[in-house]
N, C-alpha and C positions, 0 to 999 in steps of 0.2 A: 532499633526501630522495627517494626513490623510492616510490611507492605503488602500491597493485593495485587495484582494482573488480572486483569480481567481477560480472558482470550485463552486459547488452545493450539498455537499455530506455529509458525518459522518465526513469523514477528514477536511476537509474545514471547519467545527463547530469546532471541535476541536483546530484546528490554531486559527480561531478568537477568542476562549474564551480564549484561551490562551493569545494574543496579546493583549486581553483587559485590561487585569492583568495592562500593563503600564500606569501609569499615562500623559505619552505626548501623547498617542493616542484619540485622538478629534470626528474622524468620520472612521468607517471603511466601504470600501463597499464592497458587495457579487456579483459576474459575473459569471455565475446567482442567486446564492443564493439556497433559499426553505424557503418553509413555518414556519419552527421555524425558521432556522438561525436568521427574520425578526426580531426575540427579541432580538439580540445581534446586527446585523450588517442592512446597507442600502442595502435592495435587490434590483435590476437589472434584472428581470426575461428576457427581452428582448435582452441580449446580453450573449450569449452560448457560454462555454471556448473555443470554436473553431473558434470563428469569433475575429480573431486574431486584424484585421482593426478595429474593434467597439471599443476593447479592449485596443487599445495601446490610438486614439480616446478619449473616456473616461478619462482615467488617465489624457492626458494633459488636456484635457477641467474642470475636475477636479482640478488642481494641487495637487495629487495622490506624497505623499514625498516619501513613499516606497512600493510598489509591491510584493506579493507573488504568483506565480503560481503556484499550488498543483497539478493538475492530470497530466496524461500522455500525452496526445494529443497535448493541445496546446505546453508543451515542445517539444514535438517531432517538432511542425509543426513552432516551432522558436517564441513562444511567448516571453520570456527573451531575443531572440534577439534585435527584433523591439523594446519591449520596452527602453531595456538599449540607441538604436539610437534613442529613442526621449528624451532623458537624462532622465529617469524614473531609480531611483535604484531600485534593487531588487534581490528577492533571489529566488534561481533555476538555472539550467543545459543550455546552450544555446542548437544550436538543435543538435551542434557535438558530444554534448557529452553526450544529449539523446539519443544516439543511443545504449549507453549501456544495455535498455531497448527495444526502438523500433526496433533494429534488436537481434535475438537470433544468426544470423549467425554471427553476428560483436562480438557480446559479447564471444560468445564461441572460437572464432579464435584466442582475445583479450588473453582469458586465456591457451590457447596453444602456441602461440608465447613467453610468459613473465614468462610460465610455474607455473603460478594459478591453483593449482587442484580442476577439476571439472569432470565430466564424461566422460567418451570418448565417441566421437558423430560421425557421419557422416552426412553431408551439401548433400540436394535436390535441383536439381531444376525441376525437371520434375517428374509425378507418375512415370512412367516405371519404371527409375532407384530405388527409392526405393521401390517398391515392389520384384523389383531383388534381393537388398539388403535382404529385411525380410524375404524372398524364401532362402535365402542362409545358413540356419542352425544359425541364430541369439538366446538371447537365451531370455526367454519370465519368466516374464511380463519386455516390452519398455517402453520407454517413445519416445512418438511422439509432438512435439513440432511447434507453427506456428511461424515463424520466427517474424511478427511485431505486433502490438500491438491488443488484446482480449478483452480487457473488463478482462482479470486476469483467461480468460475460455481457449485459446487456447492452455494448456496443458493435454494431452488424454494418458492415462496408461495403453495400451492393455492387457490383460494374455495371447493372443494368436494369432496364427498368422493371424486369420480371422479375430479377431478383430483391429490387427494392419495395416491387409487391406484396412477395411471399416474407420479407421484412416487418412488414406492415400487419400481415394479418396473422405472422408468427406472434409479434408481441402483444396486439390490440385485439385478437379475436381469441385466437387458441390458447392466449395467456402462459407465454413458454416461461415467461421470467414473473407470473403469478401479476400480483397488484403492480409491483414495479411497471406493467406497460399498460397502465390504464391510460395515461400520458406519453406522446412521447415529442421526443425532438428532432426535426429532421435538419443535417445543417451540410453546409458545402464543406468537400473535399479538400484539406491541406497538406498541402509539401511540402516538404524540410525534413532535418535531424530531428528527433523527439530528446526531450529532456526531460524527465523528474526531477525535481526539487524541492526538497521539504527544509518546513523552517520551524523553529519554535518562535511560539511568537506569545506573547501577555495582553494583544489586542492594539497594542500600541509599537512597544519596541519590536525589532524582528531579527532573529539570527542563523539566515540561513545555513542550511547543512552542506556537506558538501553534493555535488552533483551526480545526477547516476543516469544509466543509460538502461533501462528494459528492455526485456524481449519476449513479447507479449503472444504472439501466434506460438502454435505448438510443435509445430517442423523446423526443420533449416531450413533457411532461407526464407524466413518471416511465412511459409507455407500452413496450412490450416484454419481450424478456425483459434478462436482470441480464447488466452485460458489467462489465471490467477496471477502467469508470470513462467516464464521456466528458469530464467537468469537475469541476473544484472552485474553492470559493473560500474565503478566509480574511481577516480572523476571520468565525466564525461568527457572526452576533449573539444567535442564541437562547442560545448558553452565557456567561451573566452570570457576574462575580465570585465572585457568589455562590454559582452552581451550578458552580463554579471549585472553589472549598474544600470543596463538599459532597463534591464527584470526589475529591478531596483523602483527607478523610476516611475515606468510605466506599468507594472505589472503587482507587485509585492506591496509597495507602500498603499497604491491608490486602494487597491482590495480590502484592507484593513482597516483603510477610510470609509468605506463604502458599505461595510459590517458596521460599524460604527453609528453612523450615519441612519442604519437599516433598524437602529436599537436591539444588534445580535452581534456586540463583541463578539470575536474569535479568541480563546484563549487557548494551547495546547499544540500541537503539531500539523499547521497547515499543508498539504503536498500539494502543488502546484505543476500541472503535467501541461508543458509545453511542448508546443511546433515553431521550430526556429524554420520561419517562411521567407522566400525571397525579400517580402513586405516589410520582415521584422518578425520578433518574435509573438507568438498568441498564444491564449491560454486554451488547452484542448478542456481540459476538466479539471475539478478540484478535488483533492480526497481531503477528507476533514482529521485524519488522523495518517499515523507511521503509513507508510506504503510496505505493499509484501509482495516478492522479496527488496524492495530497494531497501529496506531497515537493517536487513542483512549485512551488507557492505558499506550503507555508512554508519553506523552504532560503533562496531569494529574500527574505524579511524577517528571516532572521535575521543582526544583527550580529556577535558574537561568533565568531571565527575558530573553522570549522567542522572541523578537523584536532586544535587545542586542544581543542577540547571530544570530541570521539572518543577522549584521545589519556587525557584525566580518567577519563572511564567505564574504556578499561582498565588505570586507575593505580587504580584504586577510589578517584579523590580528589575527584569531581564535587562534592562538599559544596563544596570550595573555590573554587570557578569561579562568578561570576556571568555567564549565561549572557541574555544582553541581546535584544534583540528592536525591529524600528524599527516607528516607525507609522507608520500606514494602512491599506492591502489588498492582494491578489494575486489575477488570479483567470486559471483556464487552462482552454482549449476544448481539447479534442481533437479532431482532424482524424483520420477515420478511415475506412477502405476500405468501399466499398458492400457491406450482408449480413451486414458483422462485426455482430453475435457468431459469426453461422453461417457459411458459405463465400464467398470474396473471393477476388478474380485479384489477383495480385502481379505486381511489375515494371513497374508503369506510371509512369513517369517523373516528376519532382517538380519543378517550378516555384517557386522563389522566391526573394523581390524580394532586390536588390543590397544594400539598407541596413535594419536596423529602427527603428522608432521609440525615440525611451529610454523605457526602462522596458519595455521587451520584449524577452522572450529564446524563442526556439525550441528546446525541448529535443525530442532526434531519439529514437524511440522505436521503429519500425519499419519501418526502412530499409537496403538498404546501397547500396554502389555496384559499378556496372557499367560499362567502361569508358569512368570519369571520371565517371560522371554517377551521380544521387543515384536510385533506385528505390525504390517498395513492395516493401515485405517482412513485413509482417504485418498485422495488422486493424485498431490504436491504432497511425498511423503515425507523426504529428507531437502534440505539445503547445504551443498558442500560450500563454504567460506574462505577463501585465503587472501592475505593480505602480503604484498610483497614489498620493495623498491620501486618496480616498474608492473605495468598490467598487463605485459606477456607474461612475467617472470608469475605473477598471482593466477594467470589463468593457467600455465602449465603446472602450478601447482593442487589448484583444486580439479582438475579433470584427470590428478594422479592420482591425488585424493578419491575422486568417487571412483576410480575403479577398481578400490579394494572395499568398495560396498558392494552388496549385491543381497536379492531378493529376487525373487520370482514377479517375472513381467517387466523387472526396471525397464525405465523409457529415457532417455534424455536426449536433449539436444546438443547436437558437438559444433555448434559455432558461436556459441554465447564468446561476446563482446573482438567478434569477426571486424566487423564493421568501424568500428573504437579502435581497433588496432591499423585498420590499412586507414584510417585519419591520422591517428601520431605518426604514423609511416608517411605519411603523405601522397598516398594512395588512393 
């Protein structure tokens, strides 16, 4: 078989190494790829997940048997449409039902009408009105929210009302995050553990992944402001069994109904980012596709042939497929340029060692190459991977792992999955 990836990123390695696991897969290709992917898959550096026409294009002129498209954008912008109408299968959300991500007004309206708990929010469309709103005795610290799609940035946590001011006329006047804050959402403040959860789902059946825990600010100690991710680890421990089925119940199945219902099946990898609240648990936001880096850590434990199961979701036959999972843990540091989230110098050369340890895999996320040689290329350059027995035993091994990388400016943070471990400790 032949396969596409649409994406260029940590995620997008992660799917194809996985994918490669199959013995029918023949040739895979990357749209656009990066500089490591190049050792797994056929990069493309000249057609960019957004150039949807190149992309559909491509597949045919290839004969491309099945398709994946990972990030956000070209889902939103209907790349699973066009392709499925050049008879290309594949897996992913069309664009109706990307919107469960690309708008936060649809998603949050979604779980008020079908009565999904999530925050209680109030819908902008103009500064005036919410600043009238945040003037009116709200209670602090908000959450201010860009209605469409960030780069995974245009969520901003005021303490106070100045700051939820300059919030407001960050996104809706100076347009920091562009069209994304033509709209935004503003919604109250929740407490609890945070959970990711992604599922494959056919619109109907649903099989969630295992669970993972992000660390979404760019300092220790959850300090700075909010980037793409710098670490995750998996399983979570705060999501017990139990708070397993309650997701189950109240959260997973109704959502699915509720697409349904909307006439915008979900088919493809729904991620579900939860706040386990004193209340119970709620849905923070939906991503309509893999999370990045959470794909990192669970792709890696999951058994079940990862093409098979893609292959169910769009046969709509997932009910059929026991979809397996190994134990242990996974847990993945990002390695990433000095300043990211804000401005970083690219091109500074990438260092690393001849061999890895087992149980660690480097997925290349923002890099290419320059004659021969592997350089920075974006802000979340490398993700270091290890999967162990237990998730101390996997975090002392990727944080030995990265430190036989190196590159000029590396950045990372040294408490990725701190917090996961003083919970199994009971801390």
């Amino acid at each position: 078989m032949n396969l596409l990836v649409v994406g260029g990123g940590g995620r997008e390695h992660a799917i194809i190494k996985k994918l490669k696991e199959n013995p029918a897969v023949r040739t895979i290709y990357a749209l656009p790829g990066n500089g490591g992917i190049a050792a797994d898959a056929v990069c493309v550096p000249e057609i960019g997940a957004k150039d949807i026409d190149a992309i559909v294009e491509f597949a045919v002129s290839h004969r491309v048997d099945f398709a994946v498209v990972a990030p956000d954008d070209p889902l939103a912008l209907g790349c699973v449409d066009r392709l499925h109408a050049a008879g290309i299968p594949c897996f992913g959300p069309d664009a109706k039902a990307a919107r469960i991500e690309s708008s936060k007004v649809f998603a949050k309206n979604l779980m008020k009408k079908y009565g999904i708990p999530t925050a209680r929010y109030e819908v902008f469309h103009d500064p005036a009105g919410a600043l009238a709103y945040l003037r009116g005795g709200v209670s602090f610290p908000i959450v201010v929210k860009a209605d469409g799609l960030a780069l995974g940035k245009g969520v901003l946590i005021p303490q106070t009302l100045a700051e939820a001011e300059a919030a407001v006329k960050s996104m809706m006047e100076d347009r920091t995050f562009g069209d994304a804050g033509s709209e935004i959402v503003i919604e109250e403040f929740l407490t609890g553990p945070e959970v990711s959860v992604l599922a494959f789902t056919d619109g109907t059946a649903i099989a969630p992944m295992v669970s993972s825990m992000d660390h979404k600010r760019a300092g220790d100690g959850d300090a700075g402001p909010n980037t793409g991710g710098m670490g995750t680890v998996a399983p979570n421990p705060f999501y017990t069994p139990e708070i397993a089925a309650q997701c189950m119940e109240t959260i997973f199945l109704p959502t699915l109904a509720a697409m349904r219902a909307e006439g915008c099946p979900f088919r493809g990898c729904l991620y579900f980012g939860l706040m386990l609240t004193p209340d119970g648990p709620r849905v923070i936001e939906y991503n309509c596709r893999f999370g990045d880096p959470e794909t990192q850590v669970v792709l890696p434990l999951l058994k079940t042939d990862l093409l098979t199961v893609m292959q169910a979701v769009e046969a709509g036959s997932l009910d059929a497929l026991d979809v397996e999972w190994a134990e242990g843990a996974a847990a993945c540091v990002i390695l990433a340029s000095g300043g990211y989230p804000g401005s970083y110098e690219k091109g500074r050369e990438i260092s690393l060692p001849n061999e890895l340890p087992a149980g660690v895999t480097v997925f290349h996320a923002g890099d290419r190459l320059a004659e021969g040689k592997l350089v920075t290329s974006g802000g979340r350059v490398l993700g270091v991977t290890a999967t162990a027995a237990t998730l101390k035993e996997a975090l002392a091994n990727a944080y030995s792992a990265a430190g036989t990388i190196d590159f000029a400016g590396k950045y990372l943070r040294r408490d990725i999955g701190r917090r996961a471990l003083s919970a199994l400790e009971g801390n």
